[in-house]
C-alpha positions, 0 to 999 in steps of 0.5 A: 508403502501402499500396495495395491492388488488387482486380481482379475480372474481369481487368487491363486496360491502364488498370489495370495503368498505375496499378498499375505508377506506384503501385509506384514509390512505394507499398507496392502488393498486387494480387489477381486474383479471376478466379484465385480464389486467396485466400480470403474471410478474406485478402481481407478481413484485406488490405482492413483491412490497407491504407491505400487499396482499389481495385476494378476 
């Protein structure tokens, strides 16, 4: 399964937990908005592009 996190403010503890179990068995993505990296249209394309989206 492919996994998408959109972390909006900054990781936390919980969050980076999650994301490092959902790694050993899934195909897992992460985009930190605070670093305002990606764009509006990679966001979007990533959300489509993943069989589950999870916001922090």
């Amino acid at each position: 399964m492919k996994i998408l996190h959109i972390i909006n403010d900054s990781p936390t503890k919980l969050s980076d937990e999650i994301i490092s179990v959902q790694s050993k068995d899934h195909d897992v993505k992460v985009i930190n908005l605070a670093k305002k990296e990606a764009s509006y249209e990679s966001i979007i394309d990533d959300i489509f592009a993943h069989d589950r989206v999870v916001s922090w």
